[in-house]
Phi, psi and omega in degrees: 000324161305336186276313189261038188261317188282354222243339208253016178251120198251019173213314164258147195250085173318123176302327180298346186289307174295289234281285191297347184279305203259014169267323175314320183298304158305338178284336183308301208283326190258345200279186160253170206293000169289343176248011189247159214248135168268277237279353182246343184306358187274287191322318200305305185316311201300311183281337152318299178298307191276329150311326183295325205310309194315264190301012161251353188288000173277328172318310170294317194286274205251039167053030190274187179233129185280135187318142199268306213277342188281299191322281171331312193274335191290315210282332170300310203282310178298322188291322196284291161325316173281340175300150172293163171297335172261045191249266174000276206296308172335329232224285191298322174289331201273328202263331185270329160287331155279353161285331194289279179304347152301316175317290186302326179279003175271274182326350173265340161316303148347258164305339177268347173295351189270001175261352197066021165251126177210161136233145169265149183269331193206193121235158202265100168230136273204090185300106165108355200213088158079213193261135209283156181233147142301104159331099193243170167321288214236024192167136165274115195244121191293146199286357153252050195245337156009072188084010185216171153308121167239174196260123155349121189232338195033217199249060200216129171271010185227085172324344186271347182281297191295347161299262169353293178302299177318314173300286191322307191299308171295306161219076164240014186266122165270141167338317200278272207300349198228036182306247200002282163326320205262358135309317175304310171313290209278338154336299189280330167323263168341316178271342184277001166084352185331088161347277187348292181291320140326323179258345163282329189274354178272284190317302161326294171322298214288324131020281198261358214274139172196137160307353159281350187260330172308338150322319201276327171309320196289310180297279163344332215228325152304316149303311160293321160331309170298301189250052174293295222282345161312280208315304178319317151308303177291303183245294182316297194292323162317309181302303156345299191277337189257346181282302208277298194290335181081020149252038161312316211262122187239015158277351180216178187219161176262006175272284165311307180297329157315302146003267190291336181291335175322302173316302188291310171317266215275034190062013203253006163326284217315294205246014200106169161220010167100178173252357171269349189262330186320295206268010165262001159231163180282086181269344166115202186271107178201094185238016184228223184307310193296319158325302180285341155286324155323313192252334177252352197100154182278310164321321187294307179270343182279354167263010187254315194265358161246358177277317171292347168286293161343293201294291183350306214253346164312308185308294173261063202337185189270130162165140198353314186288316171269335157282323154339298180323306199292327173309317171267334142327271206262006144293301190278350157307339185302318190264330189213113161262066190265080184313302201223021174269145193317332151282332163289359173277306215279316184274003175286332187232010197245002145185177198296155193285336210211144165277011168314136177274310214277043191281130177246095184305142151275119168280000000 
């Protein structure tokens, strides 16, 4: 729960992150084999191995030194992998009820700064990166939330992570066992204002439509009701304005697209230009797929992005639910190439996504 609690800062690298990632790591290797899965362990090894080449092979090439945070999360995620399964689903009941219940006392703070009762422990501020925030109990409250509607933040400077995340949690979560929770999810979902999470939870929806499921509308459809004129504001007039102006995709630059033609000219696409020299320049807003091409290559992603598909779909085998999944999985890769951070690990992988009998093993 530290790793993925310390996991939720997307500009700084928490020592507890680093630390509890590489005691997971170490543990692999010391538990005893009653807790390590032998039939996936060949695989784990396999998608370990080829992410460190990806992210270390500019190390070997041009001596960069490799994302530390890329790293950390390979090392959980390989540890988080080697578990039997019912250690993995045990690692998941546990992190979506105390995730649930972090929520909730954040969304009820939340709705009471709007009554004016709040206190701050400080302020937070990220030197080079947006606007300073207030230390709240349970939530970071941005210093232009003053009289107005603001976008979820829970203890995160990016609301849109927590959109993303809330979108996982509903649906790779069962319904049944996680009712509550999974109000909580979509609460906080809804309010963090997320784009990502409106359009994976739309996309995700249309899917699932069955006349037994509409019931499920309601919760989603009260909340916009509630928070009409927040979306409209937020998310509606964004879409509008960036459809008008040609800066919707706000994961890219025009800087960065210059870049990357750049690359492609002089052939150095194919592998990257690395990650120390990529963040020695000034590119603009570049936090998604192109970013991670840039610095690793078209290669670095098509061996990333088929080794983890591979791995996916061996854990929760193929059928309907999981290539769905997986499919918006790397849709929301788009906007964030958060390849292996720890919560898209435990619940992508801590047991099968869907109860279909018609499953077909990869062998």
């Amino acid at each position: 729960m530290v790793c993925m609690i310390a996991n939720f800062s997307q500009y700084h690298v928490a020592v507890a992150n680093v630390f509890f990632s590489l005691v997971c790591f170490i543990l692999v290797f010391l538990l005893r084999r009653d807790y390590i899965d032998e039939t996936n362990l060949s695989y784990a090894n396999l998608y370990f191995f080829i992410c460190l080449v990806v992210f270390c092979f500019h190390f070997f090439v041009s001596f960069q030194y490799p994302n530390v945070k890329m790293l950390y999360e390979l090392c959980f995620t390989y540890s988080f992998l080697c578990l039997k399964s019912y250690i993995r689903s045990s690692i998941v009941d546990k992190f979506v009820r105390i995730l649930a219940f972090l929520l909730l006392l954040s969304l009820i703070e939340y709705f009471l700064y709007y009554l004016g009762i709040h206190y701050y422990w400080g302020k937070v501020e990220r030197p080079g990166f947006g606007y300073p925030y207030y230390q709240g109990l349970f939530n970071l409250i941005p210093y232009y939330a003053s009289g107005k509607i603001f976008r979820f933040h829970f203890i995160t400077e990016e609301p849109g992570l927590i959109g993303t995340l809330c979108f996982f949690m509903i649906a790779t979560l069962d319904r049944k066992k996680y009712k509550k929770e999974c109000i909580v999810f979509i609460i906080a979902g809804v309010i963090s204002f997320s784009l990502a999470f409106y359009l994976l939870v739309i996309l995700w929806g249309v899917t699932k439509v069955k006349p037994s499921n509409f019931k499920y509308l309601l919760i989603p459809i009260a909340l916009y009701a509630f928070f009409y004129e927040s979306i409209n504001d937020i998310i509606v007039d964004r879409v509008i304005n960036g459809i008008e102006q040609g800066n919707l995709d706000n994961r890219n630059s025009r800087a960065l697209d210059m870049y990357l033609l750049h690359l492609w000219d002089d052939g150095q696409l194919f592998f990257g230009v690395g990650n120390r020299e990529f963040f020695s320049l000034d590119l603009g807003s570049t936090s998604g797929l192109k970013r991670f091409v840039a610095q690793y290559g078209i290669f670095g992603f098509l061996l990333c992005s088929i080794s983890f598909s591979f791995v996916f779909l061996r854990y929760n085998k193929i059928n309907y639910s999981s290539i769905i999944l997986l499919s918006l999985f790397w849709i929301s890769f788009y906007q964030r190439c958060d390849l292996n951070i720890g919560f898209n690990t435990i619940l992508l992988f801590s047991h099968k996504i869907a109860t279909d009998k018609n499953f077909i093993y990869l062998k």
